[in-house]
N, C-alpha and C positions, 0 to 999 in steps of 0.2 A: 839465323836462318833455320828451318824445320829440318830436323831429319830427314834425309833421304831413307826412302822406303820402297815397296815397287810400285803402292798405288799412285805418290807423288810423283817418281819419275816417268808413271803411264799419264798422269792428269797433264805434268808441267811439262808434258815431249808433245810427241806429234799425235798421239791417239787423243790429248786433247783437244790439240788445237783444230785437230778433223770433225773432233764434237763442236764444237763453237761455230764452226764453218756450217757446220748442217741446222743448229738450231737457231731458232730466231734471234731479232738482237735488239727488236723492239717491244714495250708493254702491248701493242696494236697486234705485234705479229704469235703474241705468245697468247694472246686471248684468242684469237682465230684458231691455231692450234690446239686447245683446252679444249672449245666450242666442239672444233673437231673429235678430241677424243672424249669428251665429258656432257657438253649438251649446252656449256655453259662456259664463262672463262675463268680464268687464272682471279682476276681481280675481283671478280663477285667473289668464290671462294674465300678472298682476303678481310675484303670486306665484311662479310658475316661473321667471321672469324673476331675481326682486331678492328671492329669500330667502334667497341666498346672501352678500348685503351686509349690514355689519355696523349694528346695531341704533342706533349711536350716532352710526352716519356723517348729516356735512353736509347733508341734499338741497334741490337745487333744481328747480325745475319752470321752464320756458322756455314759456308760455302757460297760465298756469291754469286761466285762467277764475274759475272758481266754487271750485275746491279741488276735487272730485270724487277724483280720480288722490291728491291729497297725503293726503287724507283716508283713500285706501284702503290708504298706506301707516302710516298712524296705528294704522290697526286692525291691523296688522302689527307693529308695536311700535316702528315710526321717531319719533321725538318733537323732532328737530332741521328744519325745514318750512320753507321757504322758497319764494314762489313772486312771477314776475312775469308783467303783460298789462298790454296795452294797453286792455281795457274796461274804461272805470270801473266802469258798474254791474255787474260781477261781481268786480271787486275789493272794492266795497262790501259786497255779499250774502256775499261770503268772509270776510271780517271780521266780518263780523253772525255766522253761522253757524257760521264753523268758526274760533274764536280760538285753538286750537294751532295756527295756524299764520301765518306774517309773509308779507304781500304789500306789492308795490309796484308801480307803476307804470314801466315802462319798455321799451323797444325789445329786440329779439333782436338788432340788429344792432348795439347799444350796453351789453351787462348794466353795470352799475354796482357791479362787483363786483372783487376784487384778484385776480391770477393764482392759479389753483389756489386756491378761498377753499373750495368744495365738494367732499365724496369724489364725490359724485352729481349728476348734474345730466342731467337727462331730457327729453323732451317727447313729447305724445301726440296726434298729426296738428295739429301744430303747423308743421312746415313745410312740409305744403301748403300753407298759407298764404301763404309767404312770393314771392314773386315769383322767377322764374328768376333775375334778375340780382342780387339778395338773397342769396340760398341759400349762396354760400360762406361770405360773411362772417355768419352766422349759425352757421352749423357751427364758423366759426374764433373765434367767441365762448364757444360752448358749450365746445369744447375746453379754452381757455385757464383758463377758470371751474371745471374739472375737473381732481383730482389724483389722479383711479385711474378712476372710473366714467361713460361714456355710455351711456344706454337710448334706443332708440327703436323706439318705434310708430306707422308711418305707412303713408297708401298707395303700393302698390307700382307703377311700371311699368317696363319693358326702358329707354323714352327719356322722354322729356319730353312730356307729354301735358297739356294745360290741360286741365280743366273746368268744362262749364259750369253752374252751379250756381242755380237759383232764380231764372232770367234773367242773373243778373250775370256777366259777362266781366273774366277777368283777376284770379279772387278763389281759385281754387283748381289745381292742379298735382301731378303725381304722377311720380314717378321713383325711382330705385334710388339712392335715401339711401346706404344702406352703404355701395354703392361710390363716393362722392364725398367720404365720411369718409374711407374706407380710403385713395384715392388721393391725398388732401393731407395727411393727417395718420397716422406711426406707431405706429397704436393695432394694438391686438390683437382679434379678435371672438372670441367668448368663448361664445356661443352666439345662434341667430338662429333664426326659424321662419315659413314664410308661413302666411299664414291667409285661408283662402277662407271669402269669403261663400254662405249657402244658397240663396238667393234670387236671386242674379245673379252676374257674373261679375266682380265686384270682389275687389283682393286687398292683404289688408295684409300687411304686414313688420313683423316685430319680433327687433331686434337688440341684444345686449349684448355694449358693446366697453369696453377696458380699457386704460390708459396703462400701457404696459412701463415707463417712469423709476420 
């Protein structure tokens, strides 16, 4: 079982499950929402991104959730699904819902997985999440977990900017991901794009990087 930590026991209590409650719980209703904030959906995004990876390739997903993201690769023709998180009850509702796909229970800073065991291994504002002092060894887990491909979609800043979110302090963060891959680890980017919100002045990143070995 993961360490207990405070963002676990905020994810896997009830300030989870009130997120899961509020956000969608279908690919239909998560592209509506995108549309809303972006112009466009969650699945186009995916698809520019990973339709260049091959159909049979490994993936993992580094925060699930619900399966949402695995599932939009399903409809894309992926069938090899793997994903883990830390909230039980959307690891629950993932398995109820969406059985092509294997979830588990476990830490980003711990995957439970052998070197290079995935072509793919991905996450999607998943490490906001994670706490500054976290944040390497999360990326040096993803890495290691991967044997050609990282994606990531996350929010963008120049430096280290906490947010403050729903009252709570100390639950979300935003930085220039890429270059904190790029700079510990010899990967390639492969292609990347910001994406500005309509509505405000928030902006994600999404990047695909690739192991040259």
């Amino acid at each position: 079982m993961p360490e207990r930590t405070r963002q676990i026991d905020l994810w896997d209590g009830e300030f989870g499950r009130r997120y899961w409650e509020r956000h969608p719980t279908t690919v239909e209703g998560f592209d509506r929402l995108r549309t809303d904030q972006w112009g466009f959906g969650q699945s186009d995004v995916m698809g520019e991104f990973l339709d260049r990876v091959d159909r049979d390739a490994t993936v993992l997903e580094v925060g699930c959730g619900i399966g949402i993201q695995l599932e939009i690769l399903h409809e894309m023709g992926f069938e090899n699904l793997y994903g883990v998180d830390v909230h039980t009850g959307g690891l629950r509702r993932c398995r109820r819902d969406r059985s092509e796909i294997e979830v588990l229970k476990a830490t980003a800073t711990d995957l439970p997985f052998r070197d290079g065991e995935f072509d793919l291994v991905f996450t999607n504002e998943t490490l906001v999440t994670v706490p500054p002092e976290s944040v390497d060894a999360v990326i040096d887990e993803i890495v290691r977990c991967s044997n050609e491909w990282i994606w990531g979609l996350e929010f963008h800043a120049d430096e280290y900017t906490e947010i403050e979110w729903r009252g709570e302090e100390r639950m979300l963060w935003k930085t220039d991901f890429l270059a904190r891959y790029l700079d510990r680890h010899g990967l390639d980017c492969t292609d990347e794009r910001f994406i500005e919100y309509r509505e405000n002045d928030d902006l994600d990143r999404a990047f695909l990087l690739r192991n040259p070995e």
